[in-house]
Residue, then its C-alpha position, 0 to 999 in steps of 0.5 A: x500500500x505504501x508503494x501505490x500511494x507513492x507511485x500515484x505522487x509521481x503522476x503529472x497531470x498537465x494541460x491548457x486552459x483554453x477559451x470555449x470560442x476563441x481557442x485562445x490559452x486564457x492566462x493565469x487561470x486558478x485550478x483546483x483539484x479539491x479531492x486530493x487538496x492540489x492548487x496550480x496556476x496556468x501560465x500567460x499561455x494557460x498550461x499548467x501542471x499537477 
């Protein structure tokens, strides 16, 4: 069991946030994964990374 909670912290989850209409990134924006209690902030491009 110790093994798999370590091995489930080396998980990334990466992406874009992105504008619905424009397709444009959309700058900064504040993501949270409230169940396992992770916060990021997107780049001026809008990737960003868990």
């Amino acid at each position: 069991m110790v093994l798999s909670s370590a091995l489930a912290q080396r998980e990334v989850i990466r992406g874009k946030v992105v504008d619905a209409e424009t397709g444009e990134g959309l700058a900064h924006a504040h993501l949270v994964l409230v169940q396992q209690a992770k916060q990021a902030v997107g780049n001026a491009e809008g990737a960003f990374s868990f």
